[in-house]
C-alpha positions as CSV (number, residue, x, y, z in Angstrom):
1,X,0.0,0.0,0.0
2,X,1.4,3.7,-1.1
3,X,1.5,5.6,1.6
4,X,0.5,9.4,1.0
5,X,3.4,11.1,3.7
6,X,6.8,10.6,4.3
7,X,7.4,7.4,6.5
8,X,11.1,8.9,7.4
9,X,10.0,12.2,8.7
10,X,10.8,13.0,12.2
11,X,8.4,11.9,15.1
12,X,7.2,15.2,17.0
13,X,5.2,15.2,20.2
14,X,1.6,16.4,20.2
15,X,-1.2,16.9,22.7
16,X,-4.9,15.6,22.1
17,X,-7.9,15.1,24.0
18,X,-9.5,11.5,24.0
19,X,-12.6,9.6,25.7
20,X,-11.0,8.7,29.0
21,X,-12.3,5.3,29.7
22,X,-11.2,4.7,26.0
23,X,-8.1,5.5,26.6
24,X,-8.0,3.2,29.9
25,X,-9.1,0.1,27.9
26,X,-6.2,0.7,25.4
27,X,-3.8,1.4,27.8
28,X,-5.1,-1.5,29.6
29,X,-4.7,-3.3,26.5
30,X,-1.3,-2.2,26.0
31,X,-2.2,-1.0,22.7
32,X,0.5,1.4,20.7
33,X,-1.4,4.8,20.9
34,X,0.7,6.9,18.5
35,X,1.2,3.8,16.0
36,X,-2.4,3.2,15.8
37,X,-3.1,6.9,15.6
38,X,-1.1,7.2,12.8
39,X,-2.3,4.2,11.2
40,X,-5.8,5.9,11.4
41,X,-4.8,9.1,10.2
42,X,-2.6,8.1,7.1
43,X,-6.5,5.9,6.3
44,X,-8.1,9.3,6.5
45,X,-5.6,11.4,5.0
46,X,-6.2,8.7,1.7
47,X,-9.6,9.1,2.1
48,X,-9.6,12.9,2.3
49,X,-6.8,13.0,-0.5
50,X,-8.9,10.4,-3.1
51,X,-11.8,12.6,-2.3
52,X,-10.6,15.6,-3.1
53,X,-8.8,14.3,-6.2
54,X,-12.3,13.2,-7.4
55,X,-14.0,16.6,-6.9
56,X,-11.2,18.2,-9.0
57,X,-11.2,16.2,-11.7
58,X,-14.7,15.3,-11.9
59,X,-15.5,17.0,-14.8
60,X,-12.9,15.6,-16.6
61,X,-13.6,12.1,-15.8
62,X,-17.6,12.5,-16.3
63,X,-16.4,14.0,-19.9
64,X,-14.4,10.8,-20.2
65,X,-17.5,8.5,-19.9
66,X,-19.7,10.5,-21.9
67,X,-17.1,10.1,-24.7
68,X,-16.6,6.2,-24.2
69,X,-20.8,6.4,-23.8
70,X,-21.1,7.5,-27.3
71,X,-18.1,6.4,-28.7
72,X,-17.0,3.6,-27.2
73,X,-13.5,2.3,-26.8
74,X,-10.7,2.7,-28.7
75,X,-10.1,-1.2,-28.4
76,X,-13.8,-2.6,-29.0
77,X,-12.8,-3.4,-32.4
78,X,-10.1,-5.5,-30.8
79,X,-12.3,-7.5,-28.6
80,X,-13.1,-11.3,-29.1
81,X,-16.3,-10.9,-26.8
């Protein structure tokens, strides 16, 4: 999977408010807060990025189907099905 930051950039301390009795099962847990933070923000930061990418280029890419729509592929006279 690509990942959408750099994976060697330098770790830097941060603050954040969380549900306190969540926070008391994971450390009870001994779950890795910052690794599964960051695991859950790089899936949101993809999300957030593929989204966006979308809404820009969305009128390109519904020009793109209208044109296939009505002219079809550049390969269908190429296809054995």
């Amino acid at each position: 999977m690509a990942h959408t930051y750099n994976l060697s950039a330098p770790k830097k301390p941060t603050n954040l408010s969380i549900n306190s009795d969540l926070l008391s099962k994971a450390k009870e847990l001994k779950l890795n807060l910052s690794a599964t933070l960051e695991n859950a923000l790089s899936n949101e930061v993809r999300k957030a990025e593929r989204t966006q990418w979308l809404n820009k280029n969305k009128a390109a890419i519904e020009a793109s189907n209208r044109f296939v729509d009505e002219k079809g592929l550049f390969s269908d006279s190429y296809r054995t099905i």
